[in-house]
C-alpha positions in Angstrom: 1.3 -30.1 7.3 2.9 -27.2 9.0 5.9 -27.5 7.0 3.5 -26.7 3.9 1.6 -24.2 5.2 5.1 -22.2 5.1 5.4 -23.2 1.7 2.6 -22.1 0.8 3.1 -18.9 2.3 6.6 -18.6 1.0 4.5 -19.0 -2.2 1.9 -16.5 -1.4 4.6 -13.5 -0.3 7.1 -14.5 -3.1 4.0 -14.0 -6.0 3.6 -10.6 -4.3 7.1 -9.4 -4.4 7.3 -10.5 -7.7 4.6 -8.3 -9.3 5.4 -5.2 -11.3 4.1 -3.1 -8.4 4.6 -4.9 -5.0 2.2 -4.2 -2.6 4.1 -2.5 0.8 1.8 -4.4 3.0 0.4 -8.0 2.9 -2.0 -9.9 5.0 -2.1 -13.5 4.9 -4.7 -15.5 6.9 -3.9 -18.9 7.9 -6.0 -21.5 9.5 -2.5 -22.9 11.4 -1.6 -21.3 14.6 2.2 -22.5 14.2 2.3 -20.5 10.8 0.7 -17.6 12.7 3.2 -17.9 15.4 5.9 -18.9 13.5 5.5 -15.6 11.2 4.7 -13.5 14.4 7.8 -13.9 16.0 10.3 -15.3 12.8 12.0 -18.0 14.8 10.9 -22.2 15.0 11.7 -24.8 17.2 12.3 -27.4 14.6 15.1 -26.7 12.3 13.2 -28.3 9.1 11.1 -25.2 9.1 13.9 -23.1 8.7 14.4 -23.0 5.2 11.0 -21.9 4.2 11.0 -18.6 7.6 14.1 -17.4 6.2 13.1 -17.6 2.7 10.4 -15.5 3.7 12.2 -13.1 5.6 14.6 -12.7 2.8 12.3 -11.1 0.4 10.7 -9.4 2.6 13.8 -7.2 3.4 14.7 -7.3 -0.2 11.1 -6.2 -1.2 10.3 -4.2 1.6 7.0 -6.1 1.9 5.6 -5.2 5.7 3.6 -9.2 6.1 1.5 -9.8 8.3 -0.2 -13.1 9.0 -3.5 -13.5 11.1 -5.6 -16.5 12.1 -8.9 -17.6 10.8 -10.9 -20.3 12.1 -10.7 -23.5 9.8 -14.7 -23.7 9.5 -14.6 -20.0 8.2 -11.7 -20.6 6.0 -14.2 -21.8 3.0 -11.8 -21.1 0.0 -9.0 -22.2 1.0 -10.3 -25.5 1.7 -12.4 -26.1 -0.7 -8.9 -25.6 -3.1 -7.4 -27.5 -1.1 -9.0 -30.3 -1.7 -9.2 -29.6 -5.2 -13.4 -29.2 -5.3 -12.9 -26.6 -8.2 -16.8 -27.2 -9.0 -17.3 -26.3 -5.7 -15.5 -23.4 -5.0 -16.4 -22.0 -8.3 -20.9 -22.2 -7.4 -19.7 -20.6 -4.5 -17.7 -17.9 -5.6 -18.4 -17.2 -9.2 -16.4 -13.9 -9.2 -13.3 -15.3 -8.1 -11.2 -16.4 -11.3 -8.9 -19.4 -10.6 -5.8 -20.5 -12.7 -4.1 -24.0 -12.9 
């Protein structure tokens, strides 16, 4: 799961660099505290996770992106886990202004 959760940050950071105007600062809120960590301090224990810190780091030297990443408690994390678990219905009664995209 952790390994993921990078990838999906990885994800998250390499969408915002690729927009016409970057933003200069991103927050990302995670519900993992070894993603928060992780991206806190930019080094791992386990070599597998790697890959996705220094892809990360990578653009955000060559964007100039300032990321930061914050906890949130998993009970208060609503969205996320409602798409995570793919309850689109869901998510969608809940939070009818938010627009979501296969």
């Amino acid at each position: 799961i952790f390994f993921l959760e990078l990838v999906a940050i990885l994800s998250a950071v390499h969408h915002a660099a690729s927009l016409t105007k970057p933003p200069r600062r991103l927050l990302v809120w995670s519900d993992s505290y070894d993603s928060v960590s992780v991206l806190q301090s930019l080094s791992c224990k386990e070599s597998i996770h790697n890959g996705p810190l220094l892809a990360i780091a990578q653009i955000m030297l060559t964007s100039g992106i300032n990321l930061r990443v914050r906890h949130i408690a998993g009970k208060k994390n609503v969205r996320a886990d409602l798409l995570s678990r793919f309850l689109l219905d869901d998510f969608r009664r809940q939070f009818p202004a938010v627009r979501i995209r296969p």
